[in-house]
C-alpha positions as CSV (number, residue, x, y, z in Angstrom):
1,X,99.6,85.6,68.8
2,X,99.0,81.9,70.3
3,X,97.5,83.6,73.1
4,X,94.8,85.1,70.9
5,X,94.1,82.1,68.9
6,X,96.0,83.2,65.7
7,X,98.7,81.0,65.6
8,X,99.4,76.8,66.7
9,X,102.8,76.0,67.5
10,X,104.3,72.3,68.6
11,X,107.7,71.1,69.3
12,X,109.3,68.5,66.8
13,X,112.4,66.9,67.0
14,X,115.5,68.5,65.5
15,X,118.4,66.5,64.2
16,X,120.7,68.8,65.2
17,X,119.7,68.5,68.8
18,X,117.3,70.3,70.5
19,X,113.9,70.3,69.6
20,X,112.1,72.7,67.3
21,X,109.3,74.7,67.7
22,X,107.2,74.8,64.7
23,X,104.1,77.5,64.3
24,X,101.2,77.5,61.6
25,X,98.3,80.2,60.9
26,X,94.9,79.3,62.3
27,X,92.2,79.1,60.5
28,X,91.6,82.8,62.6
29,X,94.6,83.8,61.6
30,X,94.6,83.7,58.0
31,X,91.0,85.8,58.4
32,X,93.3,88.3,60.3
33,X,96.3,88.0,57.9
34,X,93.4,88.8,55.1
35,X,92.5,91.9,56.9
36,X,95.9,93.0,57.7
37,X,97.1,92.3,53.6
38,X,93.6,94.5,52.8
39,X,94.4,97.3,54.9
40,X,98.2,97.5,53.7
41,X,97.0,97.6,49.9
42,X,94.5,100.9,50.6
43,X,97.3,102.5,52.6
44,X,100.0,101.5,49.9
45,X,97.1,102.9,47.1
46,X,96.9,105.8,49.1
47,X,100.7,107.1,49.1
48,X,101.3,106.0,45.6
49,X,98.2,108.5,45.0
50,X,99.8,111.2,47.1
51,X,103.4,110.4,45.9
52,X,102.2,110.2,42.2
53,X,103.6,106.6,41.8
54,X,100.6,105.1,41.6
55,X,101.7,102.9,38.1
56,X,105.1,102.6,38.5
């Protein structure tokens, strides 16, 4: 995911030792986090159709 330009990551010192790596969401990776939350909703909509659970 850094690799495509999703996610940043950078190392910050730990008090327990060794340093940390930290990530946060790029500003292309919320658009793709958007998509992915968008796409699990209609499929979730669409088995709670099929399974009749759709208000539950």
């Amino acid at each position: 995911m850094r690799r495509s330009g999703r996610i940043a990551s950078d190392w910050r010192e730990s008090e327990s030792g060794s340093p940390l790596r930290y990530y946060t969401l790029t500003p292309e990776g919320e658009v793709a986090l958007e998509r992915f939350r968008a796409r699990g909703t209609f499929f979730r909509s669409g088995v709670d159709r099929v399974l009749g659970t759709e208000n539950a």
